[in-house]
DRENTORKOL-3810 file (N, C-alpha, C; in nm, 4 decimals):
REM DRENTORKOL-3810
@n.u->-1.3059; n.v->-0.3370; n.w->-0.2093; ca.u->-1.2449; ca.v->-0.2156; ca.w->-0.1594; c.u->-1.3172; c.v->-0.1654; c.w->-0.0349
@n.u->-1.4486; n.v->-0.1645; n.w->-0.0094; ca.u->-1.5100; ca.v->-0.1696; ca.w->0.0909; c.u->-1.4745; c.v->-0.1976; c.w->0.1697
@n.u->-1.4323; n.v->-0.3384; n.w->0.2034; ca.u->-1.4142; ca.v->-0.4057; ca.w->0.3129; c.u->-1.2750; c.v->-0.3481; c.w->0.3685
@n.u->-1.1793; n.v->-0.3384; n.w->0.2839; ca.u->-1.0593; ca.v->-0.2644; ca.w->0.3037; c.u->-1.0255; c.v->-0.2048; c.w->0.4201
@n.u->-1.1149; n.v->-0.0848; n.w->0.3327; ca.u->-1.1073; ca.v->0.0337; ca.w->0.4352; c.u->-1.1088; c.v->0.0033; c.w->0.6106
@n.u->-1.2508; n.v->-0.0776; n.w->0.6255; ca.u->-1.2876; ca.v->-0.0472; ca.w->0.7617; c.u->-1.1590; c.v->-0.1599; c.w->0.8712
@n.u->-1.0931; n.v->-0.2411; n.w->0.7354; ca.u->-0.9900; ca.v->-0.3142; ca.w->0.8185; c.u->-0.9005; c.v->-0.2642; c.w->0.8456
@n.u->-0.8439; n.v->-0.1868; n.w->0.7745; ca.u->-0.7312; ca.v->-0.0629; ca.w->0.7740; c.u->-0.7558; c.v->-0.0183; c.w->0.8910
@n.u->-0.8215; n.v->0.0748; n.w->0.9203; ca.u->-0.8511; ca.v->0.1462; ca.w->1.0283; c.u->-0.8765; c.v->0.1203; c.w->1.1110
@n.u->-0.9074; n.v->-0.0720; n.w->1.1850; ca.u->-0.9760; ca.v->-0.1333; ca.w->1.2188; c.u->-0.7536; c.v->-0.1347; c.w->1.3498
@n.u->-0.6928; n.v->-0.2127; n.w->1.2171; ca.u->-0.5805; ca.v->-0.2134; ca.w->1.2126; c.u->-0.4677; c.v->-0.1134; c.w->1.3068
@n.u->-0.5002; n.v->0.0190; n.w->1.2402; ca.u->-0.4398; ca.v->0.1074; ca.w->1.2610; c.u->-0.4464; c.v->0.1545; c.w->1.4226
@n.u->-0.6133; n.v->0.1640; n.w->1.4509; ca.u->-0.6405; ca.v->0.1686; ca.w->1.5503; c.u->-0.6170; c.v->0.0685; c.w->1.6789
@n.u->-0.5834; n.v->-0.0374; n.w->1.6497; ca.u->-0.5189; ca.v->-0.1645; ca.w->1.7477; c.u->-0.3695; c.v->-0.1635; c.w->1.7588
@n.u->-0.2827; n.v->-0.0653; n.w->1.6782; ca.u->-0.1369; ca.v->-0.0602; ca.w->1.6818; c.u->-0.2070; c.v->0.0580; c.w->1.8059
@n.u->-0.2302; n.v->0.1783; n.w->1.7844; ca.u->-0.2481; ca.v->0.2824; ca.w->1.8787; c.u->-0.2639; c.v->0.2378; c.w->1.9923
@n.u->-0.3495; n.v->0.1209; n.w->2.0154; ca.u->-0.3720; ca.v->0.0411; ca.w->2.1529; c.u->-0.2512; c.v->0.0332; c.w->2.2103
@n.u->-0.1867; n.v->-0.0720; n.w->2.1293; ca.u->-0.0847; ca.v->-0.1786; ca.w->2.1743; c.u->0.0130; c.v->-0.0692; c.w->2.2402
@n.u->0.0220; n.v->0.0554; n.w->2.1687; ca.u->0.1386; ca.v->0.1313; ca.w->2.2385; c.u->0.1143; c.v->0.2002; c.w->2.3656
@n.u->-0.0008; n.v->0.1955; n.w->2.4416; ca.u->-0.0050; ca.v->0.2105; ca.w->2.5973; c.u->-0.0594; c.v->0.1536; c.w->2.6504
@n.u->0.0762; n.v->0.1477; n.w->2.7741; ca.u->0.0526; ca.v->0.0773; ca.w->2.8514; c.u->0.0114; c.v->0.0968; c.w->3.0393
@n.u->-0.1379; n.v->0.0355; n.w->3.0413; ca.u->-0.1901; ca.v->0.0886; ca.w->3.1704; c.u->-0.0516; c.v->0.0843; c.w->3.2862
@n.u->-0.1235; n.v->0.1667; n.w->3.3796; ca.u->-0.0265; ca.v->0.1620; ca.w->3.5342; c.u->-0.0898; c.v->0.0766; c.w->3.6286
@n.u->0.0054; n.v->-0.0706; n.w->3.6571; ca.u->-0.0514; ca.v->-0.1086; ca.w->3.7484; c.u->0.0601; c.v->-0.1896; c.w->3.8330
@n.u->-0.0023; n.v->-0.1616; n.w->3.9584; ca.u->0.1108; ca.v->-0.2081; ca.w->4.0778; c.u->0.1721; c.v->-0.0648; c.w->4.0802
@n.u->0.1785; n.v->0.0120; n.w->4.0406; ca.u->0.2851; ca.v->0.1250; ca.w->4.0249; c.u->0.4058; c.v->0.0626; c.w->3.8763
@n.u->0.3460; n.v->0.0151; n.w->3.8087; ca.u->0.4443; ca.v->0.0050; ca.w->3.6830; c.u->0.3571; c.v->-0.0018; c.w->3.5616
@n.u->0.4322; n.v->0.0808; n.w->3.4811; ca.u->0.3499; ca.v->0.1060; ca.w->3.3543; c.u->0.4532; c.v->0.0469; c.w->3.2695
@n.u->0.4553; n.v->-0.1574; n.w->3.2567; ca.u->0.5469; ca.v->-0.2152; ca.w->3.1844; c.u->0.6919; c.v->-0.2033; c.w->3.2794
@n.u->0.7837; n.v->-0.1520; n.w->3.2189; ca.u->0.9197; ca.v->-0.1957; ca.w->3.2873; c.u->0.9414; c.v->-0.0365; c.w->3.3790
@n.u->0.8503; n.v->0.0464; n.w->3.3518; ca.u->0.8647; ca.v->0.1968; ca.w->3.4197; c.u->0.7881; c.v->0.2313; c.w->3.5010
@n.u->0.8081; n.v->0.3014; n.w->3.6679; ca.u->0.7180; ca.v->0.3178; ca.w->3.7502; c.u->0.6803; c.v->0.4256; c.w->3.6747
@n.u->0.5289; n.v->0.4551; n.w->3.7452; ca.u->0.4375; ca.v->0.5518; ca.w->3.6757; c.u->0.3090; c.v->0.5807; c.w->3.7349
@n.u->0.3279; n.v->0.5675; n.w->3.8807; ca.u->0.2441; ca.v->0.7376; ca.w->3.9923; c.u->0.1185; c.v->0.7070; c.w->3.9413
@n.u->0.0454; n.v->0.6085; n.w->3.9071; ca.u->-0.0531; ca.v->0.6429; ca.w->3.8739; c.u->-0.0923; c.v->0.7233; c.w->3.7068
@n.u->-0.0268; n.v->0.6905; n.w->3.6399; ca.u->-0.0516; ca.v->0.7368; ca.w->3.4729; c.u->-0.0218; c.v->0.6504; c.w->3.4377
@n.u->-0.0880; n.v->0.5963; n.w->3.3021; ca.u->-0.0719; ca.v->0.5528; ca.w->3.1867; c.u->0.0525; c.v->0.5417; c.w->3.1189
@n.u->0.1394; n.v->0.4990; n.w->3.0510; ca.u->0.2533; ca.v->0.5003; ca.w->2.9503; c.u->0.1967; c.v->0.5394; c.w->2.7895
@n.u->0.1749; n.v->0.6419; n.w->2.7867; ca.u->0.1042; ca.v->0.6529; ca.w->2.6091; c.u->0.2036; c.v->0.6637; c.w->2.5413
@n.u->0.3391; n.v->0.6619; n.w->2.5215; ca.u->0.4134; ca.v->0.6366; ca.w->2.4307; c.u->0.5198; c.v->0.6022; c.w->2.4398
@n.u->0.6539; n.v->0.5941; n.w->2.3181; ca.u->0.8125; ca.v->0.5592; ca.w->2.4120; c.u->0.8861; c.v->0.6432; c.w->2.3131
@n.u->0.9929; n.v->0.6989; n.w->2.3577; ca.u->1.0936; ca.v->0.7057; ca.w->2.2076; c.u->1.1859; c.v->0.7051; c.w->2.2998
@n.u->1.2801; n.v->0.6002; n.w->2.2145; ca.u->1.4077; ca.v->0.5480; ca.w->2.2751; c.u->1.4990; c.v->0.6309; c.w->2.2826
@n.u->1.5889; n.v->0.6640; n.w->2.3709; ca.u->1.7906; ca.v->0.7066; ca.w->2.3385; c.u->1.8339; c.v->0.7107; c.w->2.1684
@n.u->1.8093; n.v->0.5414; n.w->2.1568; ca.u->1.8535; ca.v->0.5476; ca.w->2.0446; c.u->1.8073; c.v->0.6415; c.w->1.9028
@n.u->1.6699; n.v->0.6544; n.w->1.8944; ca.u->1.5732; ca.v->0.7091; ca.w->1.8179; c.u->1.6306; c.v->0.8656; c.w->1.8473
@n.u->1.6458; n.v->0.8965; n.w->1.8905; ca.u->1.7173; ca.v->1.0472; ca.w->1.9497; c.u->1.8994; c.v->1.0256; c.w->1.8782
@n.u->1.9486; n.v->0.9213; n.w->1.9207; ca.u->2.0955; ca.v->0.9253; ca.w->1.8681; c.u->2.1631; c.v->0.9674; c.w->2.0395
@n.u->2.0829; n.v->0.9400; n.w->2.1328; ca.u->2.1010; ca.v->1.0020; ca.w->2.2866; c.u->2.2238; c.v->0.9007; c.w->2.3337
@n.u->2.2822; n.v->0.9855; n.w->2.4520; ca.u->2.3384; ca.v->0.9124; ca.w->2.4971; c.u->2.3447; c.v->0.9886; c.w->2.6444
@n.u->2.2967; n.v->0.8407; n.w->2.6538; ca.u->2.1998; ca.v->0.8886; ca.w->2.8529; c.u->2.1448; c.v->1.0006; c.w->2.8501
@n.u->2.0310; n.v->1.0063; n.w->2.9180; ca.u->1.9043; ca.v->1.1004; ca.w->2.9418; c.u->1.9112; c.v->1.1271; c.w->3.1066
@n.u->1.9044; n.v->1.2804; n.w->3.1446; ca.u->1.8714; ca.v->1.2787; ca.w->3.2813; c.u->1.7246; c.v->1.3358; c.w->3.3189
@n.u->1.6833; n.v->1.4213; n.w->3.2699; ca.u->1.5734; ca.v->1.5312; ca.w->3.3203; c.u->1.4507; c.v->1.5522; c.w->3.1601
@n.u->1.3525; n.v->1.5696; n.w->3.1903; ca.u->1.2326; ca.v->1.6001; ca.w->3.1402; c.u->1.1557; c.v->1.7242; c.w->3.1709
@n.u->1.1416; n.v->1.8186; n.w->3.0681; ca.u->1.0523; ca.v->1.9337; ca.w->3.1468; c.u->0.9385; c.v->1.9369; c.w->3.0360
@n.u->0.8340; n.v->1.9260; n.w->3.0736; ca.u->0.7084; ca.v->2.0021; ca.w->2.9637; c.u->0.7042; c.v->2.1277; c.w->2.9437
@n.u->0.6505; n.v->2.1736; n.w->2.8566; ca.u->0.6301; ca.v->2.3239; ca.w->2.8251; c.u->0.4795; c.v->2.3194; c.w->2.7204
@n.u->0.4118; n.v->2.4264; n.w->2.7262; ca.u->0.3041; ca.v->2.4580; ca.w->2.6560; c.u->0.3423; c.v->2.5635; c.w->2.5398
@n.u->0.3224; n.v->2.5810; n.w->2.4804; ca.u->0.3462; ca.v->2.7198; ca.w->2.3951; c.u->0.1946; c.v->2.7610; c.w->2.3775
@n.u->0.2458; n.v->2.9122; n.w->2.5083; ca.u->0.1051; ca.v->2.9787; ca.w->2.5096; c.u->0.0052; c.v->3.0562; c.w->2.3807
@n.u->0.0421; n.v->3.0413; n.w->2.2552; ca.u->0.0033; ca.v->3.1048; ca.w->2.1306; c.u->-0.0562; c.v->2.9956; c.w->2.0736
@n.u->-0.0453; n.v->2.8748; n.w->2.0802; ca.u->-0.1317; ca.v->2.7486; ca.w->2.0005; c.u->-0.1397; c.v->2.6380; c.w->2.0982
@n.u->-0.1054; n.v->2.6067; n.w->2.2167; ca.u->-0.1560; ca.v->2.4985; ca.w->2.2807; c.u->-0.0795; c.v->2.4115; c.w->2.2717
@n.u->-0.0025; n.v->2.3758; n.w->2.1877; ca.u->0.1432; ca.v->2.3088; ca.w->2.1397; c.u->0.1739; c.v->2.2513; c.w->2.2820
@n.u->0.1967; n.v->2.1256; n.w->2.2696; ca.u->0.2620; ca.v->2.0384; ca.w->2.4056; c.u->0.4268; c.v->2.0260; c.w->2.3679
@n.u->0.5392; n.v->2.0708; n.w->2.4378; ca.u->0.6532; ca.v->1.9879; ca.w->2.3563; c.u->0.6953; c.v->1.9349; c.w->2.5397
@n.u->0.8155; n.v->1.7986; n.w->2.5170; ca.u->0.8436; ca.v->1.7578; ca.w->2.6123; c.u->1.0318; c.v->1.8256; c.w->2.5523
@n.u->1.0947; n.v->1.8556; n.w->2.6490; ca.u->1.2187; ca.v->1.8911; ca.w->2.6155; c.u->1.3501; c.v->1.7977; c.w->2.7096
@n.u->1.4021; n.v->1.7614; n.w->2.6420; ca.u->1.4863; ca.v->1.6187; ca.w->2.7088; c.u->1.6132; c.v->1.6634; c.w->2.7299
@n.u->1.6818; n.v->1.6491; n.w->2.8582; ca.u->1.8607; ca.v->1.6537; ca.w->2.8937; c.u->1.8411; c.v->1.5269; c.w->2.8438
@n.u->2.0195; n.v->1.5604; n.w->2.7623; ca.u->2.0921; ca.v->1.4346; ca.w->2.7248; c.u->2.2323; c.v->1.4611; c.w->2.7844
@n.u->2.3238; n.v->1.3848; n.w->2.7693; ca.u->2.4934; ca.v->1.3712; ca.w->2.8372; c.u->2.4838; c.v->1.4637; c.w->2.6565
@n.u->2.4460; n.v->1.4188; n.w->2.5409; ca.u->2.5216; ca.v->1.4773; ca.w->2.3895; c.u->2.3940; c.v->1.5654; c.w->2.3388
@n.u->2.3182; n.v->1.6653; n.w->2.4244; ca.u->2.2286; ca.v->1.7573; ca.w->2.3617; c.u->2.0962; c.v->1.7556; c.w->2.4272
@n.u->2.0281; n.v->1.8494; n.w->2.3745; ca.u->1.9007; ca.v->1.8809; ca.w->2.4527; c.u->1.7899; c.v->1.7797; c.w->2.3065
@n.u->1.7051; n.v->1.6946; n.w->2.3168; ca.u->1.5967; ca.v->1.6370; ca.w->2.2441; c.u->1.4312; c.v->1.7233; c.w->2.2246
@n.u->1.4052; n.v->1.7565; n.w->2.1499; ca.u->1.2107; ca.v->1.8245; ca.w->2.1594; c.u->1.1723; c.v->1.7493; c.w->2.0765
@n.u->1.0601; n.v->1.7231; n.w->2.1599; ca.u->0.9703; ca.v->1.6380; ca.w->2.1145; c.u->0.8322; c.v->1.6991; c.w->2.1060
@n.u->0.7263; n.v->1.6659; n.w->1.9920; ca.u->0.6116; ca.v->1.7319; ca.w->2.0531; c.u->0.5339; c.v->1.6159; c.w->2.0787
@n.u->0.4558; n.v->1.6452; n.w->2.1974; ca.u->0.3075; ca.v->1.5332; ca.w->2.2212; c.u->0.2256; c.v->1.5923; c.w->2.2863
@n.u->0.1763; n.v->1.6922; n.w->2.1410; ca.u->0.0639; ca.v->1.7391; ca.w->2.1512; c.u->-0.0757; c.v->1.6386; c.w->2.1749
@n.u->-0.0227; n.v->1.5239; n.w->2.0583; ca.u->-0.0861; ca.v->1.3868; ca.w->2.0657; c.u->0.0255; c.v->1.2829; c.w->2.1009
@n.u->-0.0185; n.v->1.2870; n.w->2.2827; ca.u->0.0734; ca.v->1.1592; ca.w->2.3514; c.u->0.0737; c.v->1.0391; c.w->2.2962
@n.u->0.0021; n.v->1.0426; n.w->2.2145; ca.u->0.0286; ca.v->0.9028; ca.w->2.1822; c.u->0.1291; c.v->0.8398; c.w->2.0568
@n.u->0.0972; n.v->0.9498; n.w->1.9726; ca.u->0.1763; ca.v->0.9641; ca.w->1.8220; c.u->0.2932; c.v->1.1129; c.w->1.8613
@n.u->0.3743; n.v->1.0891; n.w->1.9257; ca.u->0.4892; ca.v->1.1667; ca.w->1.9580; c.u->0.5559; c.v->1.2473; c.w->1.8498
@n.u->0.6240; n.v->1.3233; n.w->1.8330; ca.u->0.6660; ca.v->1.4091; ca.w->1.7188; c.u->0.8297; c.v->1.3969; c.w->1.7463
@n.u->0.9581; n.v->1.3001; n.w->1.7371; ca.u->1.1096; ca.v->1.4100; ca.w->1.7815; c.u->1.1564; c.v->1.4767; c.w->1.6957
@n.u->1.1444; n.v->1.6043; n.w->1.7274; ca.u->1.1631; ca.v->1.7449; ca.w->1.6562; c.u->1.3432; c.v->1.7653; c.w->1.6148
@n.u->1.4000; n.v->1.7149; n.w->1.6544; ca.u->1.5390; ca.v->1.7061; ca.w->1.6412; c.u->1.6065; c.v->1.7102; c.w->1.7607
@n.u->1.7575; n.v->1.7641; n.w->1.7631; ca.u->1.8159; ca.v->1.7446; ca.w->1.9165; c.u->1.9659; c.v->1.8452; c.w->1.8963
@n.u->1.9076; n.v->1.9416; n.w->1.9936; ca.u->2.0700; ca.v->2.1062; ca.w->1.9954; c.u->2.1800; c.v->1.9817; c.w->2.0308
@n.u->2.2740; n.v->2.0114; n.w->2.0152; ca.u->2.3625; ca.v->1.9276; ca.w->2.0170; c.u->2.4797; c.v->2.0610; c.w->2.0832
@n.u->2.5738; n.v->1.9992; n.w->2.1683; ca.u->2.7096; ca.v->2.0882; ca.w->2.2430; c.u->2.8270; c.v->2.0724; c.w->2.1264
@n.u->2.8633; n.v->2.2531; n.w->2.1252; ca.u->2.9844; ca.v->2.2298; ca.w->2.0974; c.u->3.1252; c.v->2.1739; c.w->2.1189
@n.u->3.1275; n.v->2.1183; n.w->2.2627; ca.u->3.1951; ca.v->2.0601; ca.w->2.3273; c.u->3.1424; c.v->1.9333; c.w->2.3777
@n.u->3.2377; n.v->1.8503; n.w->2.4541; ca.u->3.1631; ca.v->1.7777; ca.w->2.5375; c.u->3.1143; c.v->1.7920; c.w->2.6847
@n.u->3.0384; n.v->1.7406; n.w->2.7282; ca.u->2.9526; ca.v->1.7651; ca.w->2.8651; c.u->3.0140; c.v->1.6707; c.w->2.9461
@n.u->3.0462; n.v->1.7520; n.w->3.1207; ca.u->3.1113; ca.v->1.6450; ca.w->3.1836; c.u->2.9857; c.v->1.5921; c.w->3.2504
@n.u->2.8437; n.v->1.7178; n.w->3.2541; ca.u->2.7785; ca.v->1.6586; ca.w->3.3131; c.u->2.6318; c.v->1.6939; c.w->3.2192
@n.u->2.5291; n.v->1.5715; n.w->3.3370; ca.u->2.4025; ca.v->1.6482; ca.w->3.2301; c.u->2.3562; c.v->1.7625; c.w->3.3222
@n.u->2.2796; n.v->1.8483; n.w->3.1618; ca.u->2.1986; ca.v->1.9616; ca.w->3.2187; c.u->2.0403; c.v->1.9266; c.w->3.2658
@n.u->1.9947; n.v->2.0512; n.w->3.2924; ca.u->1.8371; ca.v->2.0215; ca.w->3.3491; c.u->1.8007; c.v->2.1617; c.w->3.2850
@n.u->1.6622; n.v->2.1856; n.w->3.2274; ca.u->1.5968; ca.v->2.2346; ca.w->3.1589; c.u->1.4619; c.v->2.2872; c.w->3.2142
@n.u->1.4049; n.v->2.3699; n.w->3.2031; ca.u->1.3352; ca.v->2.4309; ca.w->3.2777; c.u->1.2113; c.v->2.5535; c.w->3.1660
@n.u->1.1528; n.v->2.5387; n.w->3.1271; ca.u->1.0559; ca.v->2.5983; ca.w->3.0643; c.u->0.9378; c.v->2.7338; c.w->3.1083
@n.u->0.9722; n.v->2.8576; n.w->3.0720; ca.u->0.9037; ca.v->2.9519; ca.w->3.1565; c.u->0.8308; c.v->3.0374; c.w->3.0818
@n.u->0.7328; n.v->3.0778; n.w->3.0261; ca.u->0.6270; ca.v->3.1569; ca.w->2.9263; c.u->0.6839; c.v->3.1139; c.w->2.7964
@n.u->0.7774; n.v->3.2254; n.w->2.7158; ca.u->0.7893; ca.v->3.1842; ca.w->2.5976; c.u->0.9287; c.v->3.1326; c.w->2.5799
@n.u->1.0067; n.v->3.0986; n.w->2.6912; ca.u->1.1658; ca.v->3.0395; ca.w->2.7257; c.u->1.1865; c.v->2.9052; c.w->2.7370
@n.u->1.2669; n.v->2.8445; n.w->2.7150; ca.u->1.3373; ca.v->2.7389; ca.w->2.7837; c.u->1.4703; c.v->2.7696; c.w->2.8551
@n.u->1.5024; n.v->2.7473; n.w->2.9965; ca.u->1.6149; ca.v->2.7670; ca.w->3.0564; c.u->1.7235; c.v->2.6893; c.w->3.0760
@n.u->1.8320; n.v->2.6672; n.w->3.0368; ca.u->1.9427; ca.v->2.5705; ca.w->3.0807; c.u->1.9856; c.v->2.6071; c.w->3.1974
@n.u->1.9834; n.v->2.4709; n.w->3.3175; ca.u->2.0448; ca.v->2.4773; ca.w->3.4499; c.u->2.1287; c.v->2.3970; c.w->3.4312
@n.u->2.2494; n.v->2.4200; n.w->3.5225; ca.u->2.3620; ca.v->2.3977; ca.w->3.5390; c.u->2.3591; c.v->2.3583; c.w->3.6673
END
């Protein structure tokens, strides 16, 4: 049981690796990336998305809370990555209608804004 343990974790900690990926040339894997790292992915699909346009971060000034908030063509996605690396998707607002176009999102003290 000893030995277990330290493989486990040994383990666990080499999946965490595998999921970022350095920036180099200007590509972090199949995505340019300015000079950052790729610390994580969550797909369209993993969301239930269909097409993504815009990304805004936001902090929540009361706990430090990181969330990333996602335009979709079928809803807005939150995610938290507080820890970029182990991502959180929090669920996804969904339109009562359909969208002819996507929105853009915009995050301001304790708000998130929908632009049009």
């Amino acid at each position: 049981m000893k030995l277990l343990i330290p493989f486990f974790f040994t383990v666990l900690f080499s999946i965490n690796l595998a999921a970022q990926i350095p920036c180099e040339n200007g590509m972090a894997g199949d995505y340019p990336c300015d000079g950052y790292d790729l610390q994580s992915f969550i797909s369209l699909e993993e969301m239930n998305g269909i097409r993504g346009n815009d990304s805004w971060g936001w902090t929540d000034p009361d706990d430090g809370n990181e969330y990333a908030i996602m335009g979709l063509k079928n809803g807005t996605a939150f995610i938290d990555i507080s820890d970029p690396i182990n991502p959180i998707y929090l669920g996804k607002l969904t339109y009562p209608h359909r969208r002819k176009y996507l929105e853009r999102y915009k995050g301001v003290s304790k708000s998130c804004f929908y632009c049009k």
